[in-house]
N, C-alpha and C positions, 0 to 999 in steps of 0.2 A: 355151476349153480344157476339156477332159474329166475332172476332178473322181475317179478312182479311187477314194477313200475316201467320195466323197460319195453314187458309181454304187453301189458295194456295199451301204451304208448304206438307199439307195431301194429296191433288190432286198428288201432285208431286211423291209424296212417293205410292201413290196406284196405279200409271197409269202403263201400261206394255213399255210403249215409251212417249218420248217426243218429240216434234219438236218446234224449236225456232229458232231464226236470226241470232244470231252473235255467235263466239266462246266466247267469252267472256259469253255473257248467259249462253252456254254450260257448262262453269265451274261451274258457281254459281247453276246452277241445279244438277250437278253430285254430288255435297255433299245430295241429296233428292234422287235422281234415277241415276244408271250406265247407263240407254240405250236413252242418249240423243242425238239428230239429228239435227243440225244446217242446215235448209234448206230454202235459201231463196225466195221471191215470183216470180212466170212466169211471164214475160213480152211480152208474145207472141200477145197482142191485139196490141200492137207497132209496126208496120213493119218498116222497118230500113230506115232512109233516107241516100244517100252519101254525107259524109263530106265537105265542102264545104269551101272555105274561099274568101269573095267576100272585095276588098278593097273600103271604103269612111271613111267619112266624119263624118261616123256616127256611136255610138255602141248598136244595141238593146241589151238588156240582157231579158232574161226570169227565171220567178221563177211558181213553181207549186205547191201550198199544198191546205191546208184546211186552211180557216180563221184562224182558234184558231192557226196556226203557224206563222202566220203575225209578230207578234212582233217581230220573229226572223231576222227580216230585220233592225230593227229600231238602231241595235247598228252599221251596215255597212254604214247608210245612210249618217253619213259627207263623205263617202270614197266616195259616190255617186257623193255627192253634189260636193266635187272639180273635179271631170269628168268634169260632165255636165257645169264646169264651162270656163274647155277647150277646149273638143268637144261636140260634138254633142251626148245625150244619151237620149234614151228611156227604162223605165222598162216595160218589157210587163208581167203583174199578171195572171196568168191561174184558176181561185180557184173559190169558190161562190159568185157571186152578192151580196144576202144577208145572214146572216146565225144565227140562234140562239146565245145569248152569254153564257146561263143558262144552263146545263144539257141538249142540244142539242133540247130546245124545246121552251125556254123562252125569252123575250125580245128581236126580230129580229129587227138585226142592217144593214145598208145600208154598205156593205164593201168601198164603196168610201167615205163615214162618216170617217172610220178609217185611211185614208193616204191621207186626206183633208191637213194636213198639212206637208207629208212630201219632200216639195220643188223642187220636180223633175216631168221631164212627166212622167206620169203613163200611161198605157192602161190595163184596165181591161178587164177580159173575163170567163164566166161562161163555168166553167172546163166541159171538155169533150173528150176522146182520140182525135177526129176527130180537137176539137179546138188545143188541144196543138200540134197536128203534126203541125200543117198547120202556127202555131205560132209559133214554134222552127224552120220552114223552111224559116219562115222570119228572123229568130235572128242569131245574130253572137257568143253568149257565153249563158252559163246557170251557173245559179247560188244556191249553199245550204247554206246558213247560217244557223248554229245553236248556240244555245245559249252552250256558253263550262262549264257555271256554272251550268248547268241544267244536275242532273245526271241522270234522264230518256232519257233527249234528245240524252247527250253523249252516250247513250248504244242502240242508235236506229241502223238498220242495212245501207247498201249502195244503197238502191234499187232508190232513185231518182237520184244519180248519175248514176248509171244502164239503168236507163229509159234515160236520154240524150243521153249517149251514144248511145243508141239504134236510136236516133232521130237523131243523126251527128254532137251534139255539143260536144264542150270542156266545163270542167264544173270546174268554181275556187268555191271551198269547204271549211267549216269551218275543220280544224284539228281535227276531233273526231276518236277516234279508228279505224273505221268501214271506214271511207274515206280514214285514213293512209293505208288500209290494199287494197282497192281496186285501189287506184293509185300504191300503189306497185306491185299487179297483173299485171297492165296494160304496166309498165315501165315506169310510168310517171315522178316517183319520187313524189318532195317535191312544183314543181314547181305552184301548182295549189289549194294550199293547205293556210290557213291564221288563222292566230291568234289573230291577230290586226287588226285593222283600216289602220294602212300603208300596210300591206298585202294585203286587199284588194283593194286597192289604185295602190298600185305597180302594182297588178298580175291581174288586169284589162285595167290595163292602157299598162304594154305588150301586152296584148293579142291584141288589136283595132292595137297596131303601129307594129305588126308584125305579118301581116295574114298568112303568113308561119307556122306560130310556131301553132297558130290557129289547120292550117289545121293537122302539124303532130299530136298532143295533140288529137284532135277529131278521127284521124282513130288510136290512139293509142288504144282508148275508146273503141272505137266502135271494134276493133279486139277481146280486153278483153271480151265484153258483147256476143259479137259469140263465145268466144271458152269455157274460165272458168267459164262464167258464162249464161253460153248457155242452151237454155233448153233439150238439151240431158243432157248436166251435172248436172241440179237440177231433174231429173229424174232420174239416178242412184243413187243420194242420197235416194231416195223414193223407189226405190227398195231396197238399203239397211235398208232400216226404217221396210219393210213387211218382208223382209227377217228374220231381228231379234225377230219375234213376235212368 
């Protein structure tokens, strides 16, 4: 029988370089291979929108994945639901219409089937770079929820924080490794960052009554993603990747 952890592990140890996402990977590979390269993906199909902070009434928020990341929304949604109970909120969803639930092939589900019941306006839109600018140019915040019990999720890299920024929003983020390390890049601090349900609650509810704060948080981002996380600088990484071969 075929050993997956153990197939990986061989890979590891036979290849002449690696490349992966987060430093964190990096280590758990360096015990298989010394010549690991944490490099994470270009975002250059994004062109950059300016920051923006427009004061009402109202908070859009936008989220962007792949169906199968959906649920990650469902533990933030009471923080939602007392929003929307004060002002005025919209979630705008960027991801698939519909999309298999089985092995990326079986049983296709209507994704508004799946947040039929969760209490809030929704706008749905079938993901596209062209759709998410133009939907992040209408939003006032961006939002990552991840699951903090989930140790895949926890070890994923910062690249959809990455991606807003690059679009001109501020983005309140679940606390995983990968987010503490790129709001620290930024200067952001801790401010945008949540662990709870009152975190997200709070650090939403700042953002709508103080479009100032908004606006520094989003070009704080957006400087991060042109300078340290710029595709000149994931491009010297990749020269150092060919170099060591």
């Amino acid at each position: 029988m075929i050993n997956y952890h153990k197939a990986v592990e061989r890979l590891l140890e036979r290849a002449d370089a690696v490349v992966c996402s987060t430093d964190k990977q990096a280590g758990r590979i360096a015990r298989h291979n010394a010549n690991v390269h944490p490099i994470l993906d270009l975002h250059g199909e994004f062109h950059c929108l300016p920051p923006t902070a427009r004061e009402s009434g109202q908070l859009d928020i936008v989220w962007e994945g792949l169906t199968a990341t959906l649920p990650a929304i469902r533990p933030i949604l009471p923080a939602l639901r007392t929003l929307a109970s004060q002002i005025g909120l919209r979630l705008h969803l960027v991801t698939d219409l519909e999309a298999p639930r089985y092995m990326n092939r079986f049983l296709v589900r209507q994704t508004e089937d799946a947040i039929a019941d969760w209490g809030i306006d929704v706008r749905l839109y079938q993901w596209s770079v062209d759709t998410l600018t133009e939907v992040a140019r209408r939003s006032d915040v961006a939002i990552v929820p991840v699951d903090l019990a989930d140790p895949m999720a926890m070890g994923k890299p910062e690249n959809r924080m990455r991606i807003f920024w690059r679009l001109g929003l501020p983005v309140v983020a679940s606390a995983t490794p990968a987010n503490v390390r790129a709001t620290r890049v930024a200067g952001i601090g801790e401010r945008v960052l949540c662990s709870t349900v009152d975190d997200w609650r709070h650090a939403l509810q700042q953002l709508h009554f103080q479009p100032e704060e908004r606006l520094e948080i989003a070009s704080a981002g957006q400087a991060a993603a042109l300078t340290a996380y710029s595709e000149e600088s994931l491009a010297l990484r990749w020269d150092r990747l060919f170099e060591s071969l």
